[in-house]
SESEVO-514444 format. One line per field, with one value per residue (C-alpha): y, x, z. Coordinates in nm, 4 decimals, padded with zeros to 6 digits. Layout:
BEGIN
Y = (Y	...)
X = (X	...)
Z = (Z	...)
//
This chain:
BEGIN
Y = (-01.0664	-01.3786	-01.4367	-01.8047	-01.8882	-01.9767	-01.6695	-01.4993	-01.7599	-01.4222	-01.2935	-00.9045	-00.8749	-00.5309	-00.3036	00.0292	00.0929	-00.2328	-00.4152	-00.6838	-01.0610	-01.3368	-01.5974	-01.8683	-01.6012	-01.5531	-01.1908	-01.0314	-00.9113	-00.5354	-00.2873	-00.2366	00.1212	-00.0261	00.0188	-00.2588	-00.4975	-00.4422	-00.6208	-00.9597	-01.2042	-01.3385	-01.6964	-01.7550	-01.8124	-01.9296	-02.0576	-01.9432	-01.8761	-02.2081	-02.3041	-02.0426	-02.1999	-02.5172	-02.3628	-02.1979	-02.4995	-02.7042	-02.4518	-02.4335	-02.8475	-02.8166	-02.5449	-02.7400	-03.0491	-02.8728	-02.8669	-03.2948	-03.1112	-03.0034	-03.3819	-03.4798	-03.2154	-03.1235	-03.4883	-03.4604	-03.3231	-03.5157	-03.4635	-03.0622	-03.0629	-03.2722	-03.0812	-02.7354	-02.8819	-02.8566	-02.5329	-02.4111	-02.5380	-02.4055	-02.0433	-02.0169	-02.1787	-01.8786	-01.6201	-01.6689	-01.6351	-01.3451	-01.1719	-01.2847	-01.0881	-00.8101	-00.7737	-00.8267	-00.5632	-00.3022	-00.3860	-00.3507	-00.0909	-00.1019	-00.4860	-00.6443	-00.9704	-00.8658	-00.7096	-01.0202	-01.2113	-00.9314	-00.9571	-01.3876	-01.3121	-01.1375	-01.3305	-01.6288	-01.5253	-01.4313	-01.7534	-01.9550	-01.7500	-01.8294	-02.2071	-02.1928	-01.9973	-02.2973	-02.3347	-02.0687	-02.2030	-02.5517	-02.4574	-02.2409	-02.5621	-02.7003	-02.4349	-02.2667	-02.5599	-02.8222	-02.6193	-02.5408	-02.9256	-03.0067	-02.7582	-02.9551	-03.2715	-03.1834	-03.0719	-02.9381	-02.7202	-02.5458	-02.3681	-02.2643	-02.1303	-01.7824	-01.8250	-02.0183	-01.7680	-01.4931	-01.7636	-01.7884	-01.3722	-01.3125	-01.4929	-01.2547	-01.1149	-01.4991	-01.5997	-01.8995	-02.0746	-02.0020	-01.6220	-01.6109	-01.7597	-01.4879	-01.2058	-01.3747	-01.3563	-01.0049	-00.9279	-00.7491	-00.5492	-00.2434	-00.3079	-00.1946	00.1623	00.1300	-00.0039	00.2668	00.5351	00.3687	00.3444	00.7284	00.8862	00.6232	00.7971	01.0463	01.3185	01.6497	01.6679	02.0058	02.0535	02.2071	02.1884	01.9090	01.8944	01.8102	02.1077	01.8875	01.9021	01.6479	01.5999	01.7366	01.4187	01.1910	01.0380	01.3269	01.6432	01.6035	01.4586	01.5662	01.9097	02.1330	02.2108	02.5810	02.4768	02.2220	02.4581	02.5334	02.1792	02.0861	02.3553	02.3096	01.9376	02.0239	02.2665	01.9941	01.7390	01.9232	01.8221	01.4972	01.4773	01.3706	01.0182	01.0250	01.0843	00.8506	00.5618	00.7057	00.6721	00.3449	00.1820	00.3274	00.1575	-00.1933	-00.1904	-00.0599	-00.3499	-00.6323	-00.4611	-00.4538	-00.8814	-00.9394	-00.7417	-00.4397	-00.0909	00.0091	-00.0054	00.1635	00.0406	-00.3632	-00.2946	-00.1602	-00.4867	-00.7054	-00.6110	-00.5155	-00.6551	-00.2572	-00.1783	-00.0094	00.4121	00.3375	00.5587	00.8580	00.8228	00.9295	01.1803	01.3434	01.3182	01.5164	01.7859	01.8592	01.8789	02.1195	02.4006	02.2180	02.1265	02.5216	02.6063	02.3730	02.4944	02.8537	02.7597	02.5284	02.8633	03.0681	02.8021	02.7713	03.1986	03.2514	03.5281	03.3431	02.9676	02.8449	02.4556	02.4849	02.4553	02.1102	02.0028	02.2215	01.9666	02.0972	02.2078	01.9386	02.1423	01.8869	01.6113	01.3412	00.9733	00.7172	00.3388	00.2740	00.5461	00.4453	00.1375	00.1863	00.4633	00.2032	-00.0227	00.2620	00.4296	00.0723	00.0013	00.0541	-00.2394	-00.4424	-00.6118	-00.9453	-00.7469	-00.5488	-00.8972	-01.0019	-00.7319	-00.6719	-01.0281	-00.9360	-00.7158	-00.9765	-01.1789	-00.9895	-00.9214	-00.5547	-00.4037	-00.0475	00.0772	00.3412	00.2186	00.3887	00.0637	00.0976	00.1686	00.4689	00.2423	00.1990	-00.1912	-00.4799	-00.7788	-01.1565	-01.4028	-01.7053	-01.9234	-01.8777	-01.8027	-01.4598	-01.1048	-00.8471	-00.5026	-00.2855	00.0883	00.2996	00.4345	00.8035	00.9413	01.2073	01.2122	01.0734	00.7868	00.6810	00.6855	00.5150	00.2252	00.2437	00.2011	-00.0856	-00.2505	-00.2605	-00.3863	-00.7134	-00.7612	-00.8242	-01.0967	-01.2447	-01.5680	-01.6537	-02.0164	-02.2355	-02.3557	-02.0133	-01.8701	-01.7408	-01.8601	-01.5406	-01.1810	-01.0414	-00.8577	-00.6060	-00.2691	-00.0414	-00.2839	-00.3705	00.0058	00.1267	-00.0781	00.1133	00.4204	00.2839	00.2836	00.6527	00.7749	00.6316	00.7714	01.0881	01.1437	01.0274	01.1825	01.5455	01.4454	01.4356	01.7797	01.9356	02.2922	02.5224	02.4744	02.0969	02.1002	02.2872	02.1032	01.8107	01.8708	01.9521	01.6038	01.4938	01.7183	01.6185	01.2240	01.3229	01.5540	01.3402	01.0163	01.1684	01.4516	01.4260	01.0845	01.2109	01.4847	01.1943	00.9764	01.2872	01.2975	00.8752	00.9496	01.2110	01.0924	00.7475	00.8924	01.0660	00.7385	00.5604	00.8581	00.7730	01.1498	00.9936	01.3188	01.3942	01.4647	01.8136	01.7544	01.5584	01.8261	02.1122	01.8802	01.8118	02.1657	02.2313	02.0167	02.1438	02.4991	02.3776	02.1533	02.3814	02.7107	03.0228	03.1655	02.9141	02.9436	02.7854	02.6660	02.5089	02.2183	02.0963	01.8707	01.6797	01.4087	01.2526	01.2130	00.9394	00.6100	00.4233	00.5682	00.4336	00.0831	00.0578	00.2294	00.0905	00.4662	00.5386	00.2783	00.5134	00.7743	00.4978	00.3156	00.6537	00.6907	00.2994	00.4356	00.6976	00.4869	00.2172	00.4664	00.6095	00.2585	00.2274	00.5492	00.4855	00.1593	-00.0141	-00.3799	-00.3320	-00.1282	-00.3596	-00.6913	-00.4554	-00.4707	-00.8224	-01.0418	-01.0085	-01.1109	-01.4442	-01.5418	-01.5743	-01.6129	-01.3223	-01.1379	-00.8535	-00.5149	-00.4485	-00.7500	-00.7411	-00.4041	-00.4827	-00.6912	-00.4608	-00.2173	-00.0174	00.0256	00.1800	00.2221	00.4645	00.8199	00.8143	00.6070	00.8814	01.1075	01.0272	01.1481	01.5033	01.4584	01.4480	01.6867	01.9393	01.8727	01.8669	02.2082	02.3274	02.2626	02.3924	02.7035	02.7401	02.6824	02.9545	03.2366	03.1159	03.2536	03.1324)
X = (00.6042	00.7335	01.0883	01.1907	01.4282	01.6461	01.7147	01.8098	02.1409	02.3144	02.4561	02.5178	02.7492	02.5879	02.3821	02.6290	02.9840	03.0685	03.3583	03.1276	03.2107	03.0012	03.1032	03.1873	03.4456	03.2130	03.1631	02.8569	02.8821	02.9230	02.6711	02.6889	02.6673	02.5090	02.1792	02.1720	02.2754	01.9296	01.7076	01.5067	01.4930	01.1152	01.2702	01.2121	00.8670	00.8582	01.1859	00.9771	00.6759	00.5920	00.6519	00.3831	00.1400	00.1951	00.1033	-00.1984	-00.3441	-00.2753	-00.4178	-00.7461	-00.7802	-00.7311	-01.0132	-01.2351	-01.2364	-01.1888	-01.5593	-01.5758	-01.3932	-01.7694	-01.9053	-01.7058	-01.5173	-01.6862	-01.7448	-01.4540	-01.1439	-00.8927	-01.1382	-01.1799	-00.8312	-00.7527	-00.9726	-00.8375	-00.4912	-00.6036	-00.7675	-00.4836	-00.2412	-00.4820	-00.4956	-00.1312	-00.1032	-00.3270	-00.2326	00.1541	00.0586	-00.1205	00.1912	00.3980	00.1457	00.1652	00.5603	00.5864	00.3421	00.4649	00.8563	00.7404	00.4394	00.5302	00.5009	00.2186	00.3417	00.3886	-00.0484	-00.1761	00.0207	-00.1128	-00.4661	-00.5024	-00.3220	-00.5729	-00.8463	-00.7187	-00.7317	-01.1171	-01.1756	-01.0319	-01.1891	-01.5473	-01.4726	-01.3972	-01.7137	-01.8537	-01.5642	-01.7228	-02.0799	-01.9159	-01.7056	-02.0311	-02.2237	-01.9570	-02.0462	-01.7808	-01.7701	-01.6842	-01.4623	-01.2610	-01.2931	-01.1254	-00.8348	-00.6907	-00.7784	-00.5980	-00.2542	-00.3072	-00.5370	-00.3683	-00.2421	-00.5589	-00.6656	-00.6691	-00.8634	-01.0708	-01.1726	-01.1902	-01.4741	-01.6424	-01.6525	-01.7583	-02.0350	-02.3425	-02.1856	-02.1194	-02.4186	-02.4862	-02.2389	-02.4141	-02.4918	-02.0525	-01.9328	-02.1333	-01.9879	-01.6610	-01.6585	-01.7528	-01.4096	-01.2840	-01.5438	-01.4400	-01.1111	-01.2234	-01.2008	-00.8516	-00.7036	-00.9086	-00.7467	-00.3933	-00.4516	-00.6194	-00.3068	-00.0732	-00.1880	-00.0915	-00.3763	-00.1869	-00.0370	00.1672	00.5351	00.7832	01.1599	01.2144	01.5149	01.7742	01.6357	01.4970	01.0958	00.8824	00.5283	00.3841	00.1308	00.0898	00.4223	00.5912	00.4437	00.5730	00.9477	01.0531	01.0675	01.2571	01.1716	01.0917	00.8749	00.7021	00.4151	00.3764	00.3726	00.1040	-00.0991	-00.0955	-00.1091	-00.4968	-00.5804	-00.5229	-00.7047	-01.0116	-01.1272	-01.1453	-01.3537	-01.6357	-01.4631	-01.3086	-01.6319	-01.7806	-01.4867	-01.4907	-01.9044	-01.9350	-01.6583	-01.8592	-02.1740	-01.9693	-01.9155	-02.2198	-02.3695	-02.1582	-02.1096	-02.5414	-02.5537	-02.2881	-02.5284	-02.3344	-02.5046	-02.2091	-01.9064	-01.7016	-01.8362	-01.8200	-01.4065	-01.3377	-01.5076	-01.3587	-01.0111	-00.9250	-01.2234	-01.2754	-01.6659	-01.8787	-01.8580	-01.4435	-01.4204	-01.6204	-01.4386	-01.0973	-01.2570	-01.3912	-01.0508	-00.9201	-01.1907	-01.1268	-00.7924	-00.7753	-00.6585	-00.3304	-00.3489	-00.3864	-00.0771	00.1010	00.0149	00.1150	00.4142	00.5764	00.4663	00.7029	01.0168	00.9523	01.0436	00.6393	00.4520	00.0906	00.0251	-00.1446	-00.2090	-00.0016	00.3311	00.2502	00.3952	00.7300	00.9207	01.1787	01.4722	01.7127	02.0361	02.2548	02.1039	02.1882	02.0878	02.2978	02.1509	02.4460	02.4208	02.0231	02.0064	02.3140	02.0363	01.7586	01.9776	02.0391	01.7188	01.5490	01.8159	01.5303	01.4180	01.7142	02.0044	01.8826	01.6008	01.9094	02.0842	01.7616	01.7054	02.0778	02.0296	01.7084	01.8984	02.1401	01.7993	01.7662	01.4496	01.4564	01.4115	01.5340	01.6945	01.4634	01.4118	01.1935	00.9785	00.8771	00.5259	00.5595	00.4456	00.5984	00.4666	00.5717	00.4421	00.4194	00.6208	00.3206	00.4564	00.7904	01.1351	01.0954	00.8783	00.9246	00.9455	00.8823	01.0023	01.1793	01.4757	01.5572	01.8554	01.6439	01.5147	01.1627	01.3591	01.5692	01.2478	01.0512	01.3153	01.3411	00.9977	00.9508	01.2060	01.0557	00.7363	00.8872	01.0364	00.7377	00.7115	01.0341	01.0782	00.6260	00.5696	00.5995	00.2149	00.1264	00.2577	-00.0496	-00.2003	-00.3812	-00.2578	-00.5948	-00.3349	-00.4388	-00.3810	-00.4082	-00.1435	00.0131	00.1106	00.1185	00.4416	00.5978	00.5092	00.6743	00.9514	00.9026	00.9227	01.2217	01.4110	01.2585	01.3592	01.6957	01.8204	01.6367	01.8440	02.1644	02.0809	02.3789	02.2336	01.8828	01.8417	01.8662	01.6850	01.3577	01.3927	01.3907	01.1010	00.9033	00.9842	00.8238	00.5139	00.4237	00.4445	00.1202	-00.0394	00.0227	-00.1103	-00.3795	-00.4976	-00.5106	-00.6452	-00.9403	-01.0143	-01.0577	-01.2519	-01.4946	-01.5290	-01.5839	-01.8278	-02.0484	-02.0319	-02.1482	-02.3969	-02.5307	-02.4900	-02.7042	-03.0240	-02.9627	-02.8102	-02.4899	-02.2616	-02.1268	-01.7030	-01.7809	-02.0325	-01.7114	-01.4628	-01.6432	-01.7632	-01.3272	-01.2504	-01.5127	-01.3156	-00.9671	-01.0940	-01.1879	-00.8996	-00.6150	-00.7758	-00.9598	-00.7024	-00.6325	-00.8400	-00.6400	-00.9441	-00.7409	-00.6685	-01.0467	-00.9045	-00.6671	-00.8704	-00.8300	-00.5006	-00.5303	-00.5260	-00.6407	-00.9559	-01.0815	-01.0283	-01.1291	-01.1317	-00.8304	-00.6652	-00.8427	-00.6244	-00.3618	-00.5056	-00.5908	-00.2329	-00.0321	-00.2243	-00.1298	00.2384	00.2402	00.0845	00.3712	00.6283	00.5702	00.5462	00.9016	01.0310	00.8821	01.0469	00.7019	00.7414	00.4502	00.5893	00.8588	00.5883	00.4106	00.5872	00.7750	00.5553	00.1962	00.1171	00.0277	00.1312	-00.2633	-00.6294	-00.6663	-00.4670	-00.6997	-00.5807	-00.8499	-00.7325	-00.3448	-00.3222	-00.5576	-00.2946	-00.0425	-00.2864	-00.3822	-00.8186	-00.8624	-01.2167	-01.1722	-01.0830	-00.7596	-00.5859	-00.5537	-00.4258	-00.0707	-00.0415	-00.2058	00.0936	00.3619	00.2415	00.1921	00.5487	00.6975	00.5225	00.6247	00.9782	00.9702	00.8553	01.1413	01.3747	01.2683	01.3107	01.6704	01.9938	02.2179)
Z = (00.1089	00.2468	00.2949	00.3993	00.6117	00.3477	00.2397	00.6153	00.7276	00.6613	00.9954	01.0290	01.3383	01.3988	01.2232	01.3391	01.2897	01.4046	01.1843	01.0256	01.1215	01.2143	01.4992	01.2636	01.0649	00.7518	00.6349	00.5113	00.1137	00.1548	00.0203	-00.3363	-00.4820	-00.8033	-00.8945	-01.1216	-00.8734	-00.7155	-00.9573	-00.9334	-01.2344	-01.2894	-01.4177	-01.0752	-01.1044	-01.4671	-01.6839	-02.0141	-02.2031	-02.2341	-01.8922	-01.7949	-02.0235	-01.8872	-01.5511	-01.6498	-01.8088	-01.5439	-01.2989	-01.5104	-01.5074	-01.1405	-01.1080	-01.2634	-01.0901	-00.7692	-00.6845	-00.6162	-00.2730	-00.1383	-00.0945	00.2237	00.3145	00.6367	00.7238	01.0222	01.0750	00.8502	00.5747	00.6366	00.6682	00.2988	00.1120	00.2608	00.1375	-00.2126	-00.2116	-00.0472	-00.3028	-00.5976	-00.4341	-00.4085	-00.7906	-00.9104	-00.6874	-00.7779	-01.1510	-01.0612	-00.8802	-01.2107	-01.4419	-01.2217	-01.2294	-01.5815	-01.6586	-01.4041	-01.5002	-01.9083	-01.9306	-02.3472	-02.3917	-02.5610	-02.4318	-02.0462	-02.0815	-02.2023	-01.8866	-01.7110	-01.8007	-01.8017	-01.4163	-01.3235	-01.4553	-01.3499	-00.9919	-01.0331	-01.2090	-00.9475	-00.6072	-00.7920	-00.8207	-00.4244	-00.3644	-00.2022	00.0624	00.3449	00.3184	00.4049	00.6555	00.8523	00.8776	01.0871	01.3543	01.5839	01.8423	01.6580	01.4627	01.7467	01.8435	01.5033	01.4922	01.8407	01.6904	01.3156	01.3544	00.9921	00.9981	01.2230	00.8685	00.7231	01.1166	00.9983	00.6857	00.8920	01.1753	00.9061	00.7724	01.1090	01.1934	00.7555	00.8072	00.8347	00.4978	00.3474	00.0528	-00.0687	-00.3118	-00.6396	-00.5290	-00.3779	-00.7062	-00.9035	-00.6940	-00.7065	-01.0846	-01.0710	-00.8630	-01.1786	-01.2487	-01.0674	-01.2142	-01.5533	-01.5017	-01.3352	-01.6500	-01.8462	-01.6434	-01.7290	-02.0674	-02.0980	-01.8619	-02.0991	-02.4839	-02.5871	-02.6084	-02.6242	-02.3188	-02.2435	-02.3584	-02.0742	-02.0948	-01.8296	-01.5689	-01.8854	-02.0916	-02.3734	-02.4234	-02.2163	-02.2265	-01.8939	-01.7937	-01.5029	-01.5082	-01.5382	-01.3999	-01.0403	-01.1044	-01.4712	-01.4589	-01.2298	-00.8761	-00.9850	-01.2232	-01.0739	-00.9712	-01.3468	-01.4704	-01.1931	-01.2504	-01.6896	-01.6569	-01.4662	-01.6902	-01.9912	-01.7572	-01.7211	-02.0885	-02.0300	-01.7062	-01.8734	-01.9373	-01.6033	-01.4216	-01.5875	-01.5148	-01.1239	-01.0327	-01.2596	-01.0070	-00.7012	-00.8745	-00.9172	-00.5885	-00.3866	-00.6180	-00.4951	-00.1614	-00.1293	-00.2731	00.0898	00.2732	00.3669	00.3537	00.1101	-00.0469	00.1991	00.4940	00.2813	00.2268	00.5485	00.6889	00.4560	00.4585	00.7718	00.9613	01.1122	01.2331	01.0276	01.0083	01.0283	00.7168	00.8691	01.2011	01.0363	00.7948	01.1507	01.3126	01.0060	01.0224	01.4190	01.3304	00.9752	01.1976	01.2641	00.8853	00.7955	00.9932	00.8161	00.5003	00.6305	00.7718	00.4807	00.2459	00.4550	00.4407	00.0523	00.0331	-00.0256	00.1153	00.1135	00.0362	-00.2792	-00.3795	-00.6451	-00.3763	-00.2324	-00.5773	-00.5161	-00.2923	-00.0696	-00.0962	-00.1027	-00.0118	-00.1970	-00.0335	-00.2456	-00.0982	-00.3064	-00.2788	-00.0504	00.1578	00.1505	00.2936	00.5309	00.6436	00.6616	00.8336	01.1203	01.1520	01.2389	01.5417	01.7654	01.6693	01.7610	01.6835	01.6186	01.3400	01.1809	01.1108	00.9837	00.7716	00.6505	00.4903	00.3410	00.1283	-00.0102	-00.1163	-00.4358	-00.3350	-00.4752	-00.8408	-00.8006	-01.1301	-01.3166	-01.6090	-01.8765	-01.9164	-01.6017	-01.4760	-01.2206	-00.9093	-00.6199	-00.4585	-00.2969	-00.3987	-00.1465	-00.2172	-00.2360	-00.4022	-00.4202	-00.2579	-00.1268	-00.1628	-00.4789	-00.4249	-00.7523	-00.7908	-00.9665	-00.7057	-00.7257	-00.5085	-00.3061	00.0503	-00.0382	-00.2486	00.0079	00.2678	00.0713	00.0522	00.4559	00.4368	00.2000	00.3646	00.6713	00.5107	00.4183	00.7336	00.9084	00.7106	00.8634	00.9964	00.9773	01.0685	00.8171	00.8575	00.8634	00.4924	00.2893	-00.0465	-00.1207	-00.1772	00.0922	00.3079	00.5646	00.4026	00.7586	00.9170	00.5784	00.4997	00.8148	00.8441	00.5739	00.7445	01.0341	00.8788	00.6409	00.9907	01.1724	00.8712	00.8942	01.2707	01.2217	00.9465	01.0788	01.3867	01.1560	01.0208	00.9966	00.9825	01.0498	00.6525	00.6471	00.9542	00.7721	00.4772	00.6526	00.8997	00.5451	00.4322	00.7652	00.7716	00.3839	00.4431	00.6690	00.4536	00.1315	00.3528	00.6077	00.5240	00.1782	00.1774	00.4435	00.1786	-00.1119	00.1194	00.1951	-00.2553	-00.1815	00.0517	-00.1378	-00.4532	-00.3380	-00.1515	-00.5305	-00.6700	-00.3750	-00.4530	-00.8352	-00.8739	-01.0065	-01.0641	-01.3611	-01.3901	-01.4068	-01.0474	-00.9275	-00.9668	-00.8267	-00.5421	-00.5057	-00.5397	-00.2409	-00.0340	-00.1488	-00.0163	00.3149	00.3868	00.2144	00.3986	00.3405	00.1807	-00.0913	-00.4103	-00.6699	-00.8823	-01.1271	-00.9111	-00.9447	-01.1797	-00.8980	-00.8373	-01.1563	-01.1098	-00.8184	-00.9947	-00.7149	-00.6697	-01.0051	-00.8714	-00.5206	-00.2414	-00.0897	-00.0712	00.2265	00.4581	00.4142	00.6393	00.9423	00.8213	00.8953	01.2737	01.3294	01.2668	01.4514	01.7226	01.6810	01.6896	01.9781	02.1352	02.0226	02.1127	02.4925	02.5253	02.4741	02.3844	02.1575	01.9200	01.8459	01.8342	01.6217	01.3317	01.3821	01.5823	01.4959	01.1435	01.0719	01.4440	01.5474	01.5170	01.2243	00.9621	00.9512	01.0891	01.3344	01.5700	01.4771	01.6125	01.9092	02.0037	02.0835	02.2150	01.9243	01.8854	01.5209	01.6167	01.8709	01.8496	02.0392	01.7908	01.5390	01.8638	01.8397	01.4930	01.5403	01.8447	01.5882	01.3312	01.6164	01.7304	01.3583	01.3185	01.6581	01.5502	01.2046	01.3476	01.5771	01.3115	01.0803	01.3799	01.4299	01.2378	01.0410)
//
């Protein structure tokens, strides 16, 4: 998500009503209103087919001669440095053909060409992090001292200091090069019974019929079941789209546990107690029993989540609340959020972050960095994707004129920023981003466009529609991601006393949970089969950084909203700036401890206020 300076020489006189000129006369392009103008052209990383080829073999000749690196390279400073030259160079080789195979495939879901780029991508980058295996157990003989001895000594490593430190503190968790080049090869094992679940939701095995939002017949699965079909029928096509689901939960069960067994495996060989506790550690360097700390902060708090549930029943018209209404969004009131009008919005609701970020951000735009249209072809995902390698980040989705499609684009946007302006020495070869910092920074940004534009509410209606928007972002990415870490937790636990649960053990074990974090009063049963609708699940546990992502926002925002320094650094200041890239320390930094139980405080202080005001709202008059 790296976007050179090359790209940003655009000024933006001001981000607000201010007539746009720069002091040397030039003007900034204006906004276009076209969704096609928004797209990205992959020739950027590879003129053709046979330029890619060229690429790959090359990369392959590389990896296998890249092991003559181990004699020497910790012999002093100059040669540490050398050697971590090349492996640098090698990781960014792979991990750019990696990104490629990802866009293709996500931009053409029907192309036979785009999976097999896809799939050598991705098993490229495996192939490559097992010939490096031996790089950590070099770099821990040095030993910490000297270490620190050499990175004054070597003005170049001052580069690879990150990857480095993250070295030093993986350590207890580091094996020996034969045993880390075995795990490394296994790093798509778990990724098996993601693509299964892509290529099961992708067939066509009798999905339900419905008469979608253009009154022609659509098939009521994955893709479709919360966005094709209109808003009064959404509750139907959830609800028929589980019942359908529920005959295949033998395969799904199956694809779910055998992931959680991949990685308690590898997670056990690194010397963790398990796969939760491993990711947590490796990703975002948090301490162990992270996981269990924010499914407790969502259990002391399900009252608040109850009243919510009661309270968005009553503004949808209903007299009780059932499941089956989180997939009825609301009301949009004629809300229509054309790209124009979107990023004009993104540009505003960030002006807390200053002027001197708004020019930054306005020329971000012009960088082409975007593919918005909704195309067909497309997979349904919404990511955005580094730009190792090349000129600047991608960002992937399909952009829909509604309030959670113009969010989501505040959001992303955001995202990339923090990116802005890194140091040159300090641009990373690997895509092992933080996903608690990472995403929280789009949530950042989901949220300064929620409070401004439920600021600009015209009306009580707007107003209520508008604090729903607001109250689902934290049910969809707390409390709902709590509830599938709790199913993580358990069925792990099964798997871990060789009781491995079978899909229909996993749904009733979900629906248990649904009851207790929906409420009492909520027994739609037919949502047992939710859980198989979460792709992510089936290929890591990466999901549950959404929950402690959203509390890092929350935490930021108020930083901003109080004037705090902080919150601004937060977001455009931290990452890649110092000794780690992992979440744990970059939000330490601005006074943020994901290990302790306050830092999930200031969300439960927005939802309470959200709720506080929605309430208020519907006792007014028109």
């Amino acid at each position: 998500m790296v976007i050179y300076q090359a790209c940003l020489h655009i000024a933006l006189a001001a981000v607000l009503q201010v007539t746009p000129s720069t002091t040397n006369g030039s003007v900034p392009r204006q906004l276009s209103d076209d969704l096609e103008h928004y797209v990205w052209d992959l020739t950027s990383f590879y003129p053709d087919r046979a330029a890619w080829e060229a690429e790959r073999h090359t990369i392959l000749e590389k990896s296998a001669n890249i092991g003559r690196l181990r004699d020497g390279m910790v012999r002093d400073a100059k040669s540490l440095a050398d050697a971590l030259d090349e492996v640098s160079e090698l990781r960014t080789r792979a991990t750019k053909m990696t990104i490629y195979g990802e866009l293709s495939h996500n931009l053409d879901r029907h192309s036979a060409a785009a999976a097999t780029i896809y799939d050598s991508g991705t098993a490229l980058a495996a192939q490559i992090e097992s010939a490096l295996a031996f790089v950590p157990e070099e770099i821990a003989k040095i030993g910490e001292e000297r270490l620190a001895r050499w990175l004054v000594q070597e003005p170049r490593l001052e580069r690879h200091r990150i990857r480095i430190m993250r070295i030093v503190r993986e350590a207890p968790h580091t094996l020996s090069t034969s045993e880390q080049g075995l795990i490394s090869s296994m790093g798509r094992w778990p990724q098996v019974s993601a693509d299964a679940f892509d290529a099961l939701h992708g067939s066509a095995l009798g999905w339900p019929m419905m008469k979608g939002v253009e009154g022609k017949d659509v098939a009521v699965n994955l893709y479709s079941f919360k966005t094709q079909f209109p808003r009064e029928k959404r509750a139907e096509a959830a609800t028929a789209f589980m019942a359908r689901l529920k005959s295949f939960e033998s395969v799904f069960g199956l694809l779910y546990t055998r992931r959680i067994d991949a990685d308690l495996t590898i997670a056990r060989h690194r010397r963790f107690a398990d796969g939760i506790d491993a990711l947590w550690f490796l990703l975002d360097a948090m301490p162990s029993g992270s996981a269990r700390l924010m499914v407790d902060q969502a259990r002391q708090n399900l009252p608040v989540l109850h009243r919510y549930h009661q309270l968005r029943a009553r503004a949808l018209g209903f007299d009780r609340a059932s499941h089956a209404q989180q997939y009825i969004p609301p009301p949009d009131l004629g809300q229509r959020f054309g790209i124009r009008e979107a990023l004009e919005i993104a540009l505003s609701a960030t002006a807390p972050l200053g002027l001197a970020y708004g020019q930054r951000l306005r020329a971000a735009i012009d960088a082409h960095c975007m593919h918005l249209p909704p195309w067909s072809q497309k997979r349904g995902v919404f990511e955005i994707f580094p730009g190792i390698g090349v000129t600047h980040p991608y960002m992937l989705t399909s952009f829909q004129p509604t309030y959670r499609g113009a969010r989501q684009l505040t959001g992303a946007l955001v995202n990339i920023m923090k990116n802005v302006d890194i140091p040159s020495n300090r641009m990373p070869d690997g895509r092992d981003f933080p996903p608690t910092y990472g995403n929280g920074v789009i949530y950042v940004g989901d949220m300064l466009f929620d409070d401004l534009v439920r600021a600009r509410a015209p009306d009580r209606r707007t107003r209520v529609a508008d604090g729903l928007q607001a109250l689902d972002l934290i049910w969809d990415n707390f409390f709902l991601t709590a509830l599938m870490t709790e199913l993580d937790v358990k069925v792990q636990q099964l798997v871990i006393e060789g009781k491995t649960p079978t899909g229909e053990e996993v749904s009733q074990i979900y629906l248990h949970l649904l009851h207790e974090y929906a409420g009492p009063a909520i027994t739609d049963d037919a949502f047992a089969a939710e859980w198989m609708t979460y792709g992510v699940t089936f290929g890591s546990y990466e999901h549950q950084f959404w929950a402690s992502a959203i509390a890092a926002a929350a935490n930021i925002v108020e930083k901003i909203k109080a004037g705090d320094p902080n919150g601004v650094k937060a977001v455009d200041e931290v990452y890649r700036r110092g000794n780690s890239d992992r979440s744990y320390y970059l939000l330490r930094q601005v006074g943020i401890d994901m290990s302790a139980p306050t830092a999930y405080q200031p969300l439960f202080r927005r939802m309470n206020a959200l709720l506080s005001e929605l309430a208020a709202a519907l006792e007014e008059t028109e």
